[in-house]
N, C-alpha and C positions, 0 to 999 in steps of 0.2 A: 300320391300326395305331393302337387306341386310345390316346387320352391324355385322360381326363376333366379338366375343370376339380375338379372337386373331389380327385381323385387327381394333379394333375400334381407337386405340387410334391416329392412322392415319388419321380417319376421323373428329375426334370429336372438329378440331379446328375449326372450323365456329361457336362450340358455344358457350364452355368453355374452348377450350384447351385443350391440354392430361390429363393436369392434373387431368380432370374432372371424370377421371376413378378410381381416386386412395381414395377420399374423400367420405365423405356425400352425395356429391352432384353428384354422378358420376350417368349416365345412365341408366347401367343394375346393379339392383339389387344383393343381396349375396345372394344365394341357402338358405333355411331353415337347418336347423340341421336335418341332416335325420331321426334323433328320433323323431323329433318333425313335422312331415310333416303332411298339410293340412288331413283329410280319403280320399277324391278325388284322390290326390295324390299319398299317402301312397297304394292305391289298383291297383294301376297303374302295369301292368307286362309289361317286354320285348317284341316285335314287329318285331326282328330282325331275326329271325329264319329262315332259307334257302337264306338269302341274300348275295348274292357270291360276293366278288372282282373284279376287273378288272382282267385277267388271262393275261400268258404273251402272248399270240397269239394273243390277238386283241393288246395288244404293238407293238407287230411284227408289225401286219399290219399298223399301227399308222406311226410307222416310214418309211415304204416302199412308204403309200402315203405322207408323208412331204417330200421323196425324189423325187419321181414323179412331186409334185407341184414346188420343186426345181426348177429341170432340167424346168419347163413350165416359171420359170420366172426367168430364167438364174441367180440363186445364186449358189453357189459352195458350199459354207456348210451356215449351223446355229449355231450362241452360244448360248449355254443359260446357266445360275445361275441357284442354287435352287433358286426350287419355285415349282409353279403350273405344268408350261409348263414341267420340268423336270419329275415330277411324273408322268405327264401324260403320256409320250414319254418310261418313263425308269423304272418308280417303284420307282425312289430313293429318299429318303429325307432326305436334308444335312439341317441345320442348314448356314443362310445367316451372312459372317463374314466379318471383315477386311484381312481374308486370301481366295483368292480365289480358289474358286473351280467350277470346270468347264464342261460343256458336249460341245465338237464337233459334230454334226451331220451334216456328209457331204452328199454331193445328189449323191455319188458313195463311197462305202466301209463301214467299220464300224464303228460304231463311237468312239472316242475318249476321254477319260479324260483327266484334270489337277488338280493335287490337293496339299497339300502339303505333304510333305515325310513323317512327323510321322504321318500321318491320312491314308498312305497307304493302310493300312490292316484293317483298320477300312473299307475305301472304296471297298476294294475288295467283302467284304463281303456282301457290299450290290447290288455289280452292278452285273446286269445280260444281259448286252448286250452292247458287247465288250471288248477286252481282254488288248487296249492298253491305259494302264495309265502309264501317265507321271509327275513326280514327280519335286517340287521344294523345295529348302531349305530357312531356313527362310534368308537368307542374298540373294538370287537368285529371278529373275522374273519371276513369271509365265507366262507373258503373252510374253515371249520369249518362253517357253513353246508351247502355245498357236500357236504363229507362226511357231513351230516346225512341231506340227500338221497337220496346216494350210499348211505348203511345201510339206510333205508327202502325201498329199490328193490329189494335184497339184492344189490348189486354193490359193497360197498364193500372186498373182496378181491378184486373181479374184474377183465377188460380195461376201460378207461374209456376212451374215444377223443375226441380233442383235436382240433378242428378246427385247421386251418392256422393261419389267422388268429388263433388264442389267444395272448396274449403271456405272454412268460416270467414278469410279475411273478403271473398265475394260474398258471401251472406252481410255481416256486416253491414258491408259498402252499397249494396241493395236495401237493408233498412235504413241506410242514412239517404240514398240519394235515389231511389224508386221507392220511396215508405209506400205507396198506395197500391202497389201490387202484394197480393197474398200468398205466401213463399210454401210449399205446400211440395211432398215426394214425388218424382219422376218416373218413382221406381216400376210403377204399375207398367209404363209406356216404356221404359230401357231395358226393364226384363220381360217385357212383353212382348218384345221384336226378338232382345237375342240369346231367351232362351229355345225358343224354337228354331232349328239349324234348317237352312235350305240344302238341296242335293250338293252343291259348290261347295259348301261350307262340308257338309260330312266328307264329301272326297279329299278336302285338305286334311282334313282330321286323318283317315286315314291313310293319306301316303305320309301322313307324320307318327303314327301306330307303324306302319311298314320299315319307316328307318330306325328308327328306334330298337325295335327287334331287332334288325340286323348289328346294331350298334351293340347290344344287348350278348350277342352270340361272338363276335370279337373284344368283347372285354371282359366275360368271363375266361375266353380263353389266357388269358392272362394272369389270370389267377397263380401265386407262386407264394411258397414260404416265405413269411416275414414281412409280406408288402404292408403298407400303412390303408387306409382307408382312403389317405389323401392321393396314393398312388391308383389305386382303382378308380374311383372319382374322376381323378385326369386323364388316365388312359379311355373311361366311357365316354368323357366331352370331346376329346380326340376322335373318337370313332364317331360321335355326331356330327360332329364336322366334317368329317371326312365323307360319308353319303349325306350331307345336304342340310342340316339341321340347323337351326339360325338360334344362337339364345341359350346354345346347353347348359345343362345344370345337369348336377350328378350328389346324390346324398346316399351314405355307403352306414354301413351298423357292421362290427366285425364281433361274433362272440355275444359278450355279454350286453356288450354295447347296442348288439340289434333289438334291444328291448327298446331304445329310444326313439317314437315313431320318426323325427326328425334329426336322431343320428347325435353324436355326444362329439363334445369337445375334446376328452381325451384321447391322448395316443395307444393307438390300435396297432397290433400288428397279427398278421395272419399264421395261425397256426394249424396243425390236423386236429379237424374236429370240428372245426367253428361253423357255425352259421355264418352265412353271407348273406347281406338284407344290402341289395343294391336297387336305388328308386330314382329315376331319370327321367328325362323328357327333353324336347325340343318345340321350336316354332317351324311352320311350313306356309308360308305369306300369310304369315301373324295366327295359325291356328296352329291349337298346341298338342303334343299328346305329353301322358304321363301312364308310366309302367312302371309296376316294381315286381322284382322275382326274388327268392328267396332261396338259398342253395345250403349245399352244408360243404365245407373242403376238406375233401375224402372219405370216410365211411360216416352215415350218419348213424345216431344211435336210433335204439327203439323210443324213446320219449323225444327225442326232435323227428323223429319219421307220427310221432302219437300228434302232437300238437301242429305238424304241417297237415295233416290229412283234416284235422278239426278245421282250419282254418281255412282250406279248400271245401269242405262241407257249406262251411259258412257264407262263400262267397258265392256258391253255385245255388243257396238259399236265397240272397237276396237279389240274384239274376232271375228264378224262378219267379220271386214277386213283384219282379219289376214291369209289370203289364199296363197295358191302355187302361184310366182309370182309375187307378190304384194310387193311395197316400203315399208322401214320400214317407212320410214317416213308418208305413207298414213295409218297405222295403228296409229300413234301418233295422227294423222291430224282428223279421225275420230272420236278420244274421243272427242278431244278437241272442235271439234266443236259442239257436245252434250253439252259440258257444256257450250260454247260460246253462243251457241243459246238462254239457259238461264237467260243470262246476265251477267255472269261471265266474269271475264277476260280485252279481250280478251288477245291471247296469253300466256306471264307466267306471268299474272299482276295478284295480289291477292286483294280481294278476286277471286277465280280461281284453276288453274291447274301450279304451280308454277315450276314445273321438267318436264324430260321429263314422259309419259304414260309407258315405261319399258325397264329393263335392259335383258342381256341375260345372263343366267347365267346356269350352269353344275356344275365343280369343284372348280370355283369360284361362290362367290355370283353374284357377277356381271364381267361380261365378255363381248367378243362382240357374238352379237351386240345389237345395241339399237333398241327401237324403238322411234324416235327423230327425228324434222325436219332437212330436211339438209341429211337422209341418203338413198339413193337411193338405198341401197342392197337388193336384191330382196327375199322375203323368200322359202324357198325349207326346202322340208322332214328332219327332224331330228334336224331343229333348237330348242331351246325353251328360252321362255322370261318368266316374270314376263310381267303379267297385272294390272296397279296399277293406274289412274289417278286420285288423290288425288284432292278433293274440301278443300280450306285451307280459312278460313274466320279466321283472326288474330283479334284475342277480343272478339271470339265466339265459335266456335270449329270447328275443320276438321273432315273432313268423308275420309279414304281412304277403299279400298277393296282390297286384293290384295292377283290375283289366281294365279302361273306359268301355262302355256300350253307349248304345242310341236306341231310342223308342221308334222300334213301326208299327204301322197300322197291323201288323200282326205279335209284336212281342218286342222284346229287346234282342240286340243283336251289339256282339262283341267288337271293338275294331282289331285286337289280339286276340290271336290264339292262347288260350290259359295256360299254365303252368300244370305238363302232366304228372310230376313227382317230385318229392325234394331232390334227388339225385340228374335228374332231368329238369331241369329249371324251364328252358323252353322247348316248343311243341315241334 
């Protein structure tokens, strides 16, 4: 269950607010003083060695098939902001501002910039595919601009598709000063391309599953009477850091607390007995992983050994139905009813499985698609989710587990090794 440091503070109002990152009381932890770091830790080397970039030839291809899927669903071009979708398609990352800056990508010719004039040369520098950028001043529109493009392409009465991520102040600005283009989802063409992972793209993924673990197995050993959540937390971004990880994020539940699938704002301290619900992840040239394990400190009882073995049942159901073909939503539908059968629930009624069973995630943490009721998309090679259906008993503790996999042409396949026992957290 991702939650990037650089994305958190977007998510974290369901429980304190943004603010909640900035205080005492914020989420993930502060890293240790490198001087001062756990021996666990501190013995930790790099992980990163032969792990290549994305090159610009599978870019290439990236874009040839979003023109392809174009022309199949009669859009004329796509917009997109920095962001995700941008890097993915182009390499570039801009910085998201109140001055816009922009990618054309039409489904015939090449694509297009807008940016503003004195960043011109800033952008030249970084784009490598396409030579026409078009400049505005700071008293001028860009999104006349935009429309400039838009005519030149001969799509400027056509469908023009709007990535997700586009904010309203370019929509807007598009119906005041391109009105004759028809503003219409991207989404078909942006999750079209990057929900199917190429071989490059999965090998990131996994040497980003590879550290992680390793990260995983040095900050549990740290584990000590009385630590705070905040101190675990910091010691696991530490250890990301430490073999290679770019972007850590660490979100800890101690006790009762691990009921909270995104971990609670009060102060925690570690005692014998508690549940430990530790859920982390990193970037590895911008592909992400996310793992959570789930432990007890020192003996666990028989009702935390009852409800970890449920929720490993659970997850190893919706690996089972996570086949070529099959609904997402019948992959949700399978955890759920492992736990359902138990007495949980039903549905997202807690105690239970309170969220959906998994997100999809590549170069974002989460992306599409889900696996949620309600989605009929079918899965095919080269998808991959996160597996995570979380048992959340509030005034008791949560158990989550939580492996990513990838669809091949013969089944699903894990990038971690799963969790063989509550006492044994990793394999």
């Amino acid at each position: 269950m991702t939650i990037s440091r650089r994305h958190f503070a977007a998510r974290v109002t369901g429980l304190a607010g943004a603010a909640a990152m900035l205080g005492p009381g914020t989420l993930l932890g502060s890293e240790p003083d490198p001087c001062a770091l756990p021996d666990p830790i501190r013995q930790l080397q790099t992980m990163t060695a032969g792990a290549r970039p994305i090159e610009d030839d599978e870019r290439r291809a990236r874009i040839a098939k979003a023109q392809r899927l174009m022309t199949v669903q009669g859009i004329g071009a796509i917009l997109l902001e920095p962001g995700t979708s941008m890097r993915y398609f182009t390499g570039v990352g801009w910085s998201l501002s109140e001055r816009t800056f922009a990618l054309v990508l039409p489904a015939r010719g090449e694509p297009g910039w807008v940016c503003p004039a004195f960043e011109e040369a800033r952008a030249r520098e970084l784009i490598r595919f396409g030579h026409d950028v078009r400049t505005w001043e700071e008293d001028e529109s860009p999104f006349a601009r935009i429309g400039g493009l838009l005519r030149d392409r001969g799509v400027a009465t056509g469908r023009v598709g709007l990535e997700e991520q586009v904010r309203f102040l370019v929509v807007d600005g598009l119906r005041r000063d391109a009105a004759s283009a028809q503003l219409v989802s991207a989404t078909p063409v942006t999750a079209g391309c990057r929900m199917l992972k190429s071989a490059a793209e999965l090998a990131l993924m996994q040497r980003a599953s590879d550290i992680t673990l390793a990260a995983f197995k040095a900050a549990f050993a740290t584990l000590r009477e009385g630590m705070t959540q905040y101190d675990l937390s910091g010691n696991m971004m530490a250890a990301l850091r430490r073999v290679g990880g770019d972007d850590p994020w660490a979100l800890v539940g101690l006790g009762k607390s691990s009921a909270f699938p995104h971990g609670s704002v009060q102060p925690q301290r570690l005692r014998e007995g508690d549940i430990v619900l530790l859920d982390a992840g990193c970037a590895l040239h911008d592909y992400q992983s996310d793992i959570t394990r789930t432990t007890v400190f020192g003996k666990p009882t028989a009702r935390q050994t009852e409800v970890w073995n449920l929720e490993r049942k659970a997850q190893d159901a919706a690996f089972a139905a996570a086949q070529v073909g099959a609904t997402c939503e019948s992959v949700d539908a399978a955890a759920r009813q492992v736990i359902a059968a138990a007495g949980f629930g039903p549905g997202y009624r807690v105690p239970g499985l309170p969220h959906r069973t998994g997100h999809g995630i590549g170069m974002d943490g989460h992306e599409w698609t889900y696996f949620v009721r309600g989605n009929t998309t079918k899965l095919a090679p080269g998808m991959c989710f996160s597996d995570e259906p979380t048992i959340a008993i509030y005034g008791e503790f949560g158990i989550r587990l939580e492996d990513c996999l990838y669809i091949t042409e013969d089944g699903p396949r894990f990038f971690s090794a799963q969790s063989p026992a509550i006492d044994r957290p990793l394999a």
